[in-house]
C-alpha positions, 0 to 999 in steps of 0.5 A: 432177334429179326428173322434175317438174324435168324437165318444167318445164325443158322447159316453160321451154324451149318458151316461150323459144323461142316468146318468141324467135320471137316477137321475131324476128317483130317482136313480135305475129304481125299475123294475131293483130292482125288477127283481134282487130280483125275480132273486135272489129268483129263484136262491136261491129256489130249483124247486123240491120243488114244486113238494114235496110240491104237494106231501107232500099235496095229501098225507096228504089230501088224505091219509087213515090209515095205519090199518084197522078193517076187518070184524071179527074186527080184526086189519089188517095192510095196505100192501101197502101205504094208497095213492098208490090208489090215485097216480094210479087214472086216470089224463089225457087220450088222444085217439091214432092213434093205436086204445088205450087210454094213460092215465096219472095217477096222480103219473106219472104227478107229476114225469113228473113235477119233470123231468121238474123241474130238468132239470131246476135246471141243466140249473140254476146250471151252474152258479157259483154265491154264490146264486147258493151254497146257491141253492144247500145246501137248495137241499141238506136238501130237499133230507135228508127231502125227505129220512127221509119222505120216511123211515119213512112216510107209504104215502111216502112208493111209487115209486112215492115219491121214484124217486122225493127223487132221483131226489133231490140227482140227483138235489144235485149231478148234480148242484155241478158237474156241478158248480164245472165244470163250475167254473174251466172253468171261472176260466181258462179262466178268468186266461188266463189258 
């Protein structure tokens, strides 16, 4: 027996007893089974929804009326949305080096969740798999919601909510750009192109 023999009986031993393993599990491993689902869900579900979603929350919670009565009972209507002093609330200081304070309002920590969250949603937009399509048309109705939200909702009315609703068209944008690329160089490369 030659030495190339020799290592493919003992490859062809290792995958039969993985094979009988396997089958003595009861067939796939559910961790596997498991993982591939959550796996399919994060490809499937848009991270900026998160961030809407909180959004969505604080403005309906912490939103006031849109008119008010002043003093002379006269009807006066909101200039600004009803929430904006809500976003401009304190949400972290840290002292500086320079002698000042940073402060993080509550408005800037949930843009800097969204940014996290769209880089992310670049990183999953290079894959080329139909979960990855189906990704993109559910962040494309999350932008229309985001629009609509924002046109018509006095809470939505803020810089806050607008740079969320554009990063959901960046989000939209970017993946398909991006898929879109990475599919032509698969398919470059997988037709010896």
């Amino acid at each position: 027996m030659s030495r190339r023999d020799t290592k493919i009986a003992i490859t062809g031993a290792a995958v039969a007893k993985m094979e009988r393993d396997r089958a003595r599990r009861g067939g796939e491993d559910t961790n596997q089974k498991q993982g591939s689902f959550m796996r399919l869900i994060f490809g499937i579900f848009p991270l900026l929804v998160i961030p809407v979603v909180l959004y969505n929350l604080i403005a309906m919670l912490g939103g006031g009326d849109v008119q008010s009565t002043n003093e002379l009972g006269q009807t006066v209507q909101a200039q600004v949305a009803p929430i904006q002093a809500l976003l401009n609330e304190r949400f972290l200081g840290l002292p500086m080096i320079s002698g000042v304070e940073w402060i993080l309002t509550k408005g800037d920590a949930i843009v800097l969740l969204a940014v996290t969250f769209l880089f992310l949603e670049i990183l999953k937009s290079t894959s080329t798999g139909t979960a990855t399509i189906v990704n993109h048309g559910i962040s494309l109705l999350l932008f229309i919601l985001c629009l609509v939200q924002f046109l018509l909702m006095p809470n939505f009315a803020t810089s806050t909510f607008f740079i969320l609703m554009s990063m959901t068209l960046l989000d939209v944008l970017a993946g398909v750009i991006v898929t879109i690329v990475s599919a032509r160089r698969d398919f470059g490369v997988g037709g010896d192109v």
